[in-house]
N, C-alpha and C positions, 0 to 999 in steps of 0.2 A: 402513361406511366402513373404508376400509383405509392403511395409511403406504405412502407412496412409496417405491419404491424406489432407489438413488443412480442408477440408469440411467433410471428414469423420470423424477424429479426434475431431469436433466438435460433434458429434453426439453421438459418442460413448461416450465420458465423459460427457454425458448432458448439453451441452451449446448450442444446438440446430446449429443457423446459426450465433451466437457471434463471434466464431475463426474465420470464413470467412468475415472478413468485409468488402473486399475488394483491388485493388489495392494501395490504402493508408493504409492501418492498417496491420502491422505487427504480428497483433495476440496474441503479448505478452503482457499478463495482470498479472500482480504477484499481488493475495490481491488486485485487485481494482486500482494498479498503474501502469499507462500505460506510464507515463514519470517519468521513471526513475533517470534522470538526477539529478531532484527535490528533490527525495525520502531523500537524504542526508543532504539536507539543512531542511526538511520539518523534519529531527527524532531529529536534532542536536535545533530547535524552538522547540518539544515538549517536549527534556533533559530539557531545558533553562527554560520553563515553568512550567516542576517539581519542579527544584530547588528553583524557585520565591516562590511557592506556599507551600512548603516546608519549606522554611527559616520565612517567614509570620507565620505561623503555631506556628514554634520555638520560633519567637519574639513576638504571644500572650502571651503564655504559659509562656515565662520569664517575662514577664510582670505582669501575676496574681500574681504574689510570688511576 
C-alpha cells in the first residue's frame, strides 16, 4: 500500500480538485475554515453574542412581571 496523494485524496473523498489548490493552499479546510488563526477570536464573538442575546431575553421577561 501506498499514501495518497493531495490530488488523489481529493477525489476519493468527493472534493473533486478542492484539496489541490495549489502551490499556495495548504489544503486544510476544517468546516469551511481555512484561517485558523481567526477561528478563536471568531467562537469567543459568537459566546459574547449569545450572552447579549440571552441577557436581553432575561431583562424582557423581568420586565413583564
Amino acid at each position: 500500500m501506498r499514501e495518497l496523494t493531495a490530488k488523489e485524496l481529493g477525489f476519493v473523498s468527493g472534493a473533486g480538485d478542492e484539496c489541490s489548490g495549489g502551490a499556495d493552499s495548504s489544503g486544510n479546510n476544517i468546516g469551511g475554515v481555512t484561517d485558523s488563526g481567526s477561528l478563536g477570536n471568531d467562537l469567543i464573538n459568537i459566546y459574547e453574542g449569545v450572552v447579549q442575546a440571552v441577557s436581553h431575553v432575561i431583562e424582557r421577561v423581568a420586565n413583564a412581571f
